[in-house]
C-alpha positions, 0 to 999 in steps of 0.5 A: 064840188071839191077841189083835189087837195095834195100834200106838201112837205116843208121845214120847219121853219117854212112852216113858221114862217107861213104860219107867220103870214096866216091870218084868222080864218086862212089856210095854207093854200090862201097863203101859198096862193097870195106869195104866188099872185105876188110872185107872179106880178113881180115877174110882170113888171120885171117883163114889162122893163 
């Protein structure tokens, strides 16, 4: 079953600079979801100091 899908608006240059961490084969959503499991573990360790 798919998932729900929504629109989100950026700048251009948060578009750019997506696209700059986007690899062949990776949609927006991989990448969005990367810089949050990044996000999220560095709120971890911040927690855990």
């Amino acid at each position: 079953m798919a998932e729900d899908k929504t629109t989100v608006t950026v700048t251009d240059d948060t578009w750019r600079r997506l696209m700059m961490r986007k690899g062949r084969g990776d949609s927006f959503d991989d990448v969005i979801g990367e810089l949050l499991d990044l996000a999220e573990e560095h709120e971890e360790e911040q927690d855990e100091s």
